[in-house]
C-alpha positions in Angstrom: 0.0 0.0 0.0 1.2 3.4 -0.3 1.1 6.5 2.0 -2.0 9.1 2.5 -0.2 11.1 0.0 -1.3 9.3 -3.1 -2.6 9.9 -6.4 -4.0 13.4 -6.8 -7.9 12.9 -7.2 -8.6 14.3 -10.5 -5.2 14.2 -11.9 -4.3 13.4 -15.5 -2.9 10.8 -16.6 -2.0 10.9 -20.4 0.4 13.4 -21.7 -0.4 16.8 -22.3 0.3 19.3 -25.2 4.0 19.7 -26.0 5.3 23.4 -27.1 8.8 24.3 -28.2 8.4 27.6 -28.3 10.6 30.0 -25.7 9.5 31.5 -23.3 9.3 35.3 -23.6 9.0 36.6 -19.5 7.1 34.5 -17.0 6.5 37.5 -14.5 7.6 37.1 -11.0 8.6 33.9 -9.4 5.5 31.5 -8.1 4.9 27.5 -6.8 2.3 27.1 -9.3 3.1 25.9 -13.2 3.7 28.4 -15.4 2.2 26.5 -18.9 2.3 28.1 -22.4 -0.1 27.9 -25.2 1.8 29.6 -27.6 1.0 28.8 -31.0 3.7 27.6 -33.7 4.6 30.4 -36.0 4.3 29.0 -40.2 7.3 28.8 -41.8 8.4 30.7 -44.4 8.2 27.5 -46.6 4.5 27.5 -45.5 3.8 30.6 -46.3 5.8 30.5 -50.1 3.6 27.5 -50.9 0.2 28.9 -49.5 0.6 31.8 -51.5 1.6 30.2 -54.4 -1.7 27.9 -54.2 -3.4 31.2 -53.3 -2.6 32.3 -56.8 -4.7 29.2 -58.5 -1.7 28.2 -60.6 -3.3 25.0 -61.8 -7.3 26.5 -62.1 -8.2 26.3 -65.1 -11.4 27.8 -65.6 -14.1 27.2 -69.1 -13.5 29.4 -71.7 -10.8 31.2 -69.5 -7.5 29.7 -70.1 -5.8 28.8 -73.3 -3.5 25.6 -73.3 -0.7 27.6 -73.8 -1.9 29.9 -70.9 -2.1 26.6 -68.6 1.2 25.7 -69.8 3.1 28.3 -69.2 0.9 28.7 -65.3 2.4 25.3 -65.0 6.0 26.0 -65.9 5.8 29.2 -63.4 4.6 26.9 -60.8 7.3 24.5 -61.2 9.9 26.6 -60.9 8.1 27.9 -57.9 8.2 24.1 -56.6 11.7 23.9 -57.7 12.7 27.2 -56.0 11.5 26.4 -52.5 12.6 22.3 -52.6 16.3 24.5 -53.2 15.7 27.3 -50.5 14.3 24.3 -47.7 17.1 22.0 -48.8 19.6 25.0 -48.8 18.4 25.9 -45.4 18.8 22.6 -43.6 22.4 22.2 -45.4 23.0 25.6 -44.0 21.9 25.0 -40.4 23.5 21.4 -39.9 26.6 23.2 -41.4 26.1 26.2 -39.0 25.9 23.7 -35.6 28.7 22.1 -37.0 31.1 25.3 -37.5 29.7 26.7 -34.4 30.9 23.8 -32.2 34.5 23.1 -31.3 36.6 20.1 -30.3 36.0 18.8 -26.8 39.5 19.0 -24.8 40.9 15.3 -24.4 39.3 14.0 -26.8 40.5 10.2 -28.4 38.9 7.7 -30.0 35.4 7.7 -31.1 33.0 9.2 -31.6 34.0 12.2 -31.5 31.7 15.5 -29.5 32.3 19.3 -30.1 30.8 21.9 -27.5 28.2 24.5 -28.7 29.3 27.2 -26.8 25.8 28.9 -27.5 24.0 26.6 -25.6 21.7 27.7 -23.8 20.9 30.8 -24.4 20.5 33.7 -22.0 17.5 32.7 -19.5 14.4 35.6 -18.8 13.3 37.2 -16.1 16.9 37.6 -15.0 17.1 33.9 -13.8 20.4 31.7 -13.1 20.8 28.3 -12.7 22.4 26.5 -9.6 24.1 23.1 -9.2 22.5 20.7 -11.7 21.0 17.8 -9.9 19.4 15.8 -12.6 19.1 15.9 -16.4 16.3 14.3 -18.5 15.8 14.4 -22.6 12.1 13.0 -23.5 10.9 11.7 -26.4 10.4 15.1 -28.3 14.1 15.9 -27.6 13.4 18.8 -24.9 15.7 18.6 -22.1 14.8 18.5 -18.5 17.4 20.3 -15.8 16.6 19.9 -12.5 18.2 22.6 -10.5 19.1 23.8 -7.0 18.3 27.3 -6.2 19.4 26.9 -2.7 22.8 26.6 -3.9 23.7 29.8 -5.4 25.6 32.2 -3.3 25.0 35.8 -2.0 26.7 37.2 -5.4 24.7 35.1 -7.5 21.4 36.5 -6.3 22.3 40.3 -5.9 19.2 41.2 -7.6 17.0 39.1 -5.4 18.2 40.6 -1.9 16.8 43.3 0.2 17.7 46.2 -0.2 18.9 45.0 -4.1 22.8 45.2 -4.5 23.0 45.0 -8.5 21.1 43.8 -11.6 21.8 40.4 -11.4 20.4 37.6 -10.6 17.2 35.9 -9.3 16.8 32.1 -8.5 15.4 30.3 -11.9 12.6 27.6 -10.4 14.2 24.2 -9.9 12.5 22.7 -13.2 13.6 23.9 -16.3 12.8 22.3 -20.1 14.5 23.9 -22.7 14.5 22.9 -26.5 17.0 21.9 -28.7 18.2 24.8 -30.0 18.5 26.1 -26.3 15.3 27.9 -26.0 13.8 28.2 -21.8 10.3 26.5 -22.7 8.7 25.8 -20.2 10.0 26.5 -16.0 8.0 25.1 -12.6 8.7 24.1 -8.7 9.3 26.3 -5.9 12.2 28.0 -5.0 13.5 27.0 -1.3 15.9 27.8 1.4 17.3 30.6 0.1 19.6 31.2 3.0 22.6 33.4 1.4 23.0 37.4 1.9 25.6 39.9 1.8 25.8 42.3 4.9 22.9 44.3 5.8 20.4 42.3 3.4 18.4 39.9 3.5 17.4 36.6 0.7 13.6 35.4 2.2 13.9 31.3 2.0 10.3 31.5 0.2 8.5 34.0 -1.5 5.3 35.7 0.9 3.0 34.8 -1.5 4.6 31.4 -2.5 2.9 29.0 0.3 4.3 25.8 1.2 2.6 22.7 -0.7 -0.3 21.0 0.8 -0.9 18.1 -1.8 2.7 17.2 -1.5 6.1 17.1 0.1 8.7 18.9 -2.3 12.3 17.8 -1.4 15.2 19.7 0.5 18.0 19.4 -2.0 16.9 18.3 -6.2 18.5 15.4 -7.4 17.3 13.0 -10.2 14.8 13.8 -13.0 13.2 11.4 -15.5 10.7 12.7 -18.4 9.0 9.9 -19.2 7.7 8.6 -22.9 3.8 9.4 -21.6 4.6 13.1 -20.7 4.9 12.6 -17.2 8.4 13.9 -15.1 9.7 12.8 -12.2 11.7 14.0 -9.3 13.6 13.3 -6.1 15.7 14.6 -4.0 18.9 13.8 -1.9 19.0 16.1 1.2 18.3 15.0 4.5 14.6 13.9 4.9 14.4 13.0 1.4 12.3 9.6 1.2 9.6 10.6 -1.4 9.3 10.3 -5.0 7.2 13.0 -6.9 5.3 12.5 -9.8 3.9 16.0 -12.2 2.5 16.4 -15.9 4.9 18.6 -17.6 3.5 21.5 -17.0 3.7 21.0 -13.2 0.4 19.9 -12.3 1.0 16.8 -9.4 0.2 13.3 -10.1 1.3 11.6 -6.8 3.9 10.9 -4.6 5.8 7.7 -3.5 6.6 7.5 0.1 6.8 10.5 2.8 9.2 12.6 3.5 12.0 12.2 6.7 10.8 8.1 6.9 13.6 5.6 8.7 16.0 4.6 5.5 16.0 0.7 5.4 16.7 -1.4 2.2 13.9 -3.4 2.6 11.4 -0.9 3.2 8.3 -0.8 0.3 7.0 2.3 1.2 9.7 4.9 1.0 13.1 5.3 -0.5 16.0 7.2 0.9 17.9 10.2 -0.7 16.7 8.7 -4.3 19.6 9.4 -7.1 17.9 9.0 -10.1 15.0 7.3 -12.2 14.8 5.3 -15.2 10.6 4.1 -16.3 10.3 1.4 -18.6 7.0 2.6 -20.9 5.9 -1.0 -21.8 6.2 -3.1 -18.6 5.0 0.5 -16.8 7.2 0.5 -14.0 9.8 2.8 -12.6 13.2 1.8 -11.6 14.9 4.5 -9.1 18.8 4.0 -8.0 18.3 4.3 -4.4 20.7 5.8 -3.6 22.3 8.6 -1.5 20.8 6.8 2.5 19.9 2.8 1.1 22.0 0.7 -1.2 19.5 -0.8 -3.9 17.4 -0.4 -6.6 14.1 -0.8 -6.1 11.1 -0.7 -8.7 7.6 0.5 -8.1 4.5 0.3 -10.1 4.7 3.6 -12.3 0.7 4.3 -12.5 0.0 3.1 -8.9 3.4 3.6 -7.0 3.3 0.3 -5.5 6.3 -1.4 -5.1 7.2 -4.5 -6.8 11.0 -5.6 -6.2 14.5 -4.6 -4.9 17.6 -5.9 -5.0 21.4 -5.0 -4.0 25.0 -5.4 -5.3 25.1 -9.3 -7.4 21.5 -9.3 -7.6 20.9 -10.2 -3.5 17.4 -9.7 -2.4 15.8 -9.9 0.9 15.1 -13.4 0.6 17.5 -14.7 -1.8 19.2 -16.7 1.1 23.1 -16.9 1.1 25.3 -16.1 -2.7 28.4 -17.2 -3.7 30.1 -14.2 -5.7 34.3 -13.4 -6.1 33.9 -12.2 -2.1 32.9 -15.7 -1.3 29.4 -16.1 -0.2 27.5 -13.1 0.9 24.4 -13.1 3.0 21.2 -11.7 1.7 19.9 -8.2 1.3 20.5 -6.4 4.9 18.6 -3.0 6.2 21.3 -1.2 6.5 25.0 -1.3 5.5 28.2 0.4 7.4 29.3 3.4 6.2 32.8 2.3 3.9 35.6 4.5 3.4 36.7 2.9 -0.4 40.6 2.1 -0.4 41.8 1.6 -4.3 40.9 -1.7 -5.5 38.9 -2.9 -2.6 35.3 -2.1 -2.9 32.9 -3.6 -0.6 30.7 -6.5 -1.3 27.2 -4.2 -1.4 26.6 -0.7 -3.1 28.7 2.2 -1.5 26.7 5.6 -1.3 25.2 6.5 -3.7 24.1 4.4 -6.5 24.1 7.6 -8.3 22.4 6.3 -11.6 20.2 3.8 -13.4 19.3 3.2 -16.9 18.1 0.4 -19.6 20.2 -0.9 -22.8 17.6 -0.4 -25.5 18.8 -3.7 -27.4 19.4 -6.6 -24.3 16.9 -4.9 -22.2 19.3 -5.1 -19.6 20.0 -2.8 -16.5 22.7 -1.0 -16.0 23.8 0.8 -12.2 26.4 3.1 -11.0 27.9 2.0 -8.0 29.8 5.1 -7.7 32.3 5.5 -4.8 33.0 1.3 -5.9 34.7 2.7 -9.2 32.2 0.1 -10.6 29.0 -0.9 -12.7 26.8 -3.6 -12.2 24.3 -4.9 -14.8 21.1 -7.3 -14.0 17.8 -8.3 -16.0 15.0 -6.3 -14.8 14.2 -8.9 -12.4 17.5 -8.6 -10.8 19.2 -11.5 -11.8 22.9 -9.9 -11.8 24.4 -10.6 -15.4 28.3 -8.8 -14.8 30.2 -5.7 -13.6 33.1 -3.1 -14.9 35.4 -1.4 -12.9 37.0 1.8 -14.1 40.0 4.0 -12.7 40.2 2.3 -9.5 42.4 4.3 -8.0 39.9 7.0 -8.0 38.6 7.6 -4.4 35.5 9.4 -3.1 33.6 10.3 -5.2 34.4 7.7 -7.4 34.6 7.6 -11.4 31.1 6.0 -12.3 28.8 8.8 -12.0 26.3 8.6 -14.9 25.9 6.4 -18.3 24.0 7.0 -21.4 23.5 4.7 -24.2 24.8 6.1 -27.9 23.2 6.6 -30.5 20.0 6.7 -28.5 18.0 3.9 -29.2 20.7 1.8 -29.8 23.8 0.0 -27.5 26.5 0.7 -29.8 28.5 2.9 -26.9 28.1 3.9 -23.5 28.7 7.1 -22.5 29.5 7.3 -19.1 30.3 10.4 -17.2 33.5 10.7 -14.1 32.7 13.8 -12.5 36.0 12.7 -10.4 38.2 12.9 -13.2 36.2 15.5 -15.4 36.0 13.2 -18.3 33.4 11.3 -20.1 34.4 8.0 -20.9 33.0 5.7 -24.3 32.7 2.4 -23.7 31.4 -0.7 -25.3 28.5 -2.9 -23.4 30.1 -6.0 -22.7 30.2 -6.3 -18.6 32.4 -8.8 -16.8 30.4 -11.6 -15.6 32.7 -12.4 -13.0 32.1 -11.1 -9.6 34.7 -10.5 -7.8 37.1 -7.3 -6.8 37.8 -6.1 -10.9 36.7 -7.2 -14.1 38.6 -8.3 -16.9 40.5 -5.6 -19.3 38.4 -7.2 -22.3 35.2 -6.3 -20.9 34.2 -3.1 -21.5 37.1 -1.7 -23.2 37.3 1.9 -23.8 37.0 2.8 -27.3 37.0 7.1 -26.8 37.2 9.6 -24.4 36.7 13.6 -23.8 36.7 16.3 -21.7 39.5 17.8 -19.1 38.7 19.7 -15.9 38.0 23.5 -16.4 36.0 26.7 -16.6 36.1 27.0 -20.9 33.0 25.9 -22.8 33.7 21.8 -23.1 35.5 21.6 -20.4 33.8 20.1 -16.8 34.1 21.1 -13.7 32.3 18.1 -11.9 30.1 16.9 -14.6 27.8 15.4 -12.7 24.6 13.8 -15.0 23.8 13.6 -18.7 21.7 12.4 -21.2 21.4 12.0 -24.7 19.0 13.1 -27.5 17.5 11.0 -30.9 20.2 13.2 -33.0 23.1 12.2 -30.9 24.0 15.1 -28.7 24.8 15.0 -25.4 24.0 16.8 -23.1 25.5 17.1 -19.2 24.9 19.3 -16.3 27.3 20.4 -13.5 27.6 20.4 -9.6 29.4 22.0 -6.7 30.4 25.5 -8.5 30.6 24.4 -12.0 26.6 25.5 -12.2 25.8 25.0 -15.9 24.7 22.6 -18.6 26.2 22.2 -21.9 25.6 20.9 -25.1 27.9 18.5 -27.4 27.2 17.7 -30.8 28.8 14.5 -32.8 31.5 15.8 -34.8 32.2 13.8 -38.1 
């Protein structure tokens, strides 16, 4: 069963209307879902042939039109069609050219494929917004891209224009959820905006806008972390500060669905009711259920019913479950699922037996239909079947201590399980690697298995460079897209490069 905060009584549940259209000035900050109905402005293509249709080219009326008359209408016309196939063909060579030129080489990069940085992306947000530390990124099926934010971590500087009495022109806290297009247009922007706690001297930065109440329907989380826009239009969210042992479901515009679990429960890996600092999500459409890496407080992954939010299984490190009973793995036999684990200080090339904190991310290779973890601090992956059954592992850079070198990974090109891209917010680098995990079990894998095939990115301030690159995602045209933590603050945007 799940808590009394359940499925919002009324709430949809099918996806809503999609818009890719920026957003000009939302107004003031507020809880509530800012939606757009903007309508989609015709093309000049669209216009060219409605006007040449207008003009009756082929009407040829009794008694009007002589067939030399219709002839040469029709030759006019054709060279009408002929001009526009050029000027839309022309105009797509020109843009993919454009992106191209515009992007540059990613530092460090080797192998393949290779990525370039558009330095253009995004573009400027409104209403004199910045972003914070990027907890979670998301790209849905319509290639808009989901950044989940943290107002609460921008400093006294950052929000000048927000403090009492106002130091400078710049900035204001942008709302935690932000969906931007492709070409880096703000589209859409919802959530509230929480403990605001930084000020400079003699001013003040209110945690929460007077006229922004606290939620009633639900219990938003302390510090954002993990975003998933689902394939039905639905978005998901979590968070990983403490007290953070609910899983919130909205419509993409904002409007709440229902929530998994209450906040500040007891974290235990064998509760079904709650998680416990949740990293991030993955939902399987067709078998409508949503995996979450759980995660910052528990060591598991655990999979709940996506339209009900009741839970259906959980498993550990190898594939242990509460009640598997003893398993023999390269440690030797290890007992079942426990509640709880010790906390573990990693030493190089000695990674405990169960997930370390956090099992930072989760997602599903398209062809195999397998699962694929980040056991993070472990310098490792793990891969199961969706019922758990543990298929192999990958270690990488295991002299890399806390906080580890497997933060994120991304199948490439999306739909497909040619490459992983997986991201080392550690190092500042993201790593491609083929999809062939170890199916031994012990303390590393096997140099054959998963073999690194390309690599980019360096630690830095420039555009393409990372300064703890911290999630990522990928669209259906092959860029990547990443999002940054502690003071890097930012997303960017890398395009294959041929």
């Amino acid at each position: 069963m799940m808590h009394a905060l359940g499925t919002k009584s009324g709430a949809p549940e099918a996806p809503l209307p999609v818009t890719s259209e920026p957003i000009a000035s939302f107004g003031g900050p507020e809880r509530q879902a800012r939606s757009l109905s903007l309508g989609r402005v015709s093309s000049a293509g669209e216009n060219l042939a409605a006007s040449s249709r207008g003009g009756g080219g082929f009407r040829l009326a009794s008694g009007e039109a002589t067939l030399s008359t219709f002839r040469a209408k029709l030759t006019t016309s054709l060279a009408l069609c002929g001009v526009l196939v050029a000027a839309v063909v022309f105009a797509s060579t020109a843009r993919t050219s454009a992106s191209q030129a515009a992007a540059y080489l990613a530092p460090g990069s080797f192998g393949s494929p290779h990525f370039g940085v558009d330095p253009q992306w995004p573009h400027e947000l409104p209403n004199n917004w910045i972003i914070g530390q990027v907890g979670g990124l998301s790209v849905d099926k319509w290639n808009d891209i989901w950044v989940y934010q943290r107002p609460e971590s921008d400093t006294a500087d950052e929000l000048w224009a927000a403090q009492s009495p106002q130091v400078a022109g710049c900035c204001i806290a942008a709302p935690p959820v932000l969906e931007f297009n492709s070409r880096g247009d703000l589209i859409n922007a919802w959530g509230p905006v929480e403990n605001i706690t930084y000020g400079a001297a003699g001013t003040t930065v209110p945690g929460r806008n007077p006229n922004d109440p606290e939620p009633t329907a639900y219990q938003y989380v302390k510090v954002e972390h993990g975003i998933f826009a689902d394939d039905k239009g639905f978005v998901w969210i979590t968070g990983n500060g403490t007290g953070d042992t609910q899983i919130l479901k909205f419509t993409r515009q904002g409007q709440f669905v229902m929530q998994i679990g209450k906040a500040n429960a007891t974290c235990s890996n064998l509760d079904q009711l709650d998680i416990c600092k949740g990293a991030q999500f993955y939902v399987d459409t067709p078998a409508n259920e949503l995996y979450v890496a759980d995660g910052y407080g528990n060591h598991r992954v655990v999979v709940f019913n996506a339209t009900t939010g009741k839970f259906k299984r959980a498993w550990g490190a190898f594939g242990v479950t509460a009640t598997s009973g003893a398993t023999t793995t390269g440690y030797g036999v290890i007992p079942p699922l426990a509640a709880t684990y010790p906390a573990t200080t990693y030493t190089p090339g000695n990674a405990p037996s169960y997930f370390n904190n956090p099992v930072h991310c989760i997602t599903k290779d398209p062809v195999t239909g397998y699962i694929w973890v980040c056991d993070r601090v472990n310098d490792r992956l793990q891969v199961f079947k969706p019922g758990g059954a543990y298929v192999g592992q990958c270690y990488f850079a295991q002299s890399t201590l806390s906080p580890g070198s497997v933060w994120d990974l991304k199948f490439w090109p999306k739909g497909t399980d040619r490459v992983i891209l997986m991201t080392d917010g550690t190092n500042q680098v993201v790593r491609e690697i083929l999809p062939r995990p170890d199916p031994s079990s012990g303390k590393t894998s096997r140099p054959q298995y998963c073999p690194l095939v390309g690599q980019f990115g360096h630690n830095g301030r420039n555009a393409g460079f990372f300064h703890w690159v911290h999630v990522a995602d990928i669209d259906s045209q092959g860029n990547y897209y990443e999002g940054e933590v502690d003071t890097g603050k930012r997303v960017q945007k890398f395009v294959p490069m041929r």
